[in-house]
N, C-alpha and C positions, 0 to 999 in steps of 0.2 A: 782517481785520476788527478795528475797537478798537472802543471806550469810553472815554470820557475819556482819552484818550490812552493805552490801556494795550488789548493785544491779547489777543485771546479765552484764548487758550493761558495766559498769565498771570492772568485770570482765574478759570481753572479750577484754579490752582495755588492762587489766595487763597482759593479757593471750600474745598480740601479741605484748607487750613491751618486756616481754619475751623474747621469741620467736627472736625477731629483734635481739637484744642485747647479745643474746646466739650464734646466728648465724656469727657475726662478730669476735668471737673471735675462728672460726674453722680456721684450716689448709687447711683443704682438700676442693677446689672449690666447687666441687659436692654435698658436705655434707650442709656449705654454703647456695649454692642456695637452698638445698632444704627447710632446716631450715626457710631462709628468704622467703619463698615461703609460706609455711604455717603461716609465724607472720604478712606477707601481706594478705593472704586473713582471717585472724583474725581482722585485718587493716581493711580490704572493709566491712564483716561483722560488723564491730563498727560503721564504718559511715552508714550503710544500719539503722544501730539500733539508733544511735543519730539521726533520722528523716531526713535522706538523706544529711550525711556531703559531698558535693560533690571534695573537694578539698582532702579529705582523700580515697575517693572511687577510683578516678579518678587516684591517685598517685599510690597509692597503687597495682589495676588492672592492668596498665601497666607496675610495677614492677613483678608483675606476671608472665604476658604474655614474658616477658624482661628475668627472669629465667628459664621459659620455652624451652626457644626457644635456650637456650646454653644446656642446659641437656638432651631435646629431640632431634632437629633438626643440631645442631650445636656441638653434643659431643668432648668434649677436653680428 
């Protein structure tokens, strides 16, 4: 499937570079994680899509679980 000439799978890549890169330049921690939370699991999603990038899944997941756990469990 493309877009302008550019296929879903790559999309999903610019979606969580996004995403990452937007996230870094908030103020507010909360905001932040949550942002980097969503551009990570756009992240695990890309590697699930490049046919199991495990080093991209892998990192990505437990930056997940790692944002998680300070917004849920650990509120600031």
């Amino acid at each position: 499937m493309e877009f302008l000439g550019i296929v879903l799978t790559e999309w999903v890549g610019y979606a969580a570079m996004a995403a990452l890169l937007i996230s870094f330049m908030m103020k507010d921690v909360n905001k932040l994680r949550i942002v980097n939370t969503i551009g990570c699991v756009l992240f695990v999603t890309y590697g699930f899509m490049l046919q199991t990038s495990w080093p991209i899944i892998i990192s990505n997941g437990a930056i997940v679980f790692i944002n998680l756990y300070y917004l849920v469990i650990k509120k600031s």
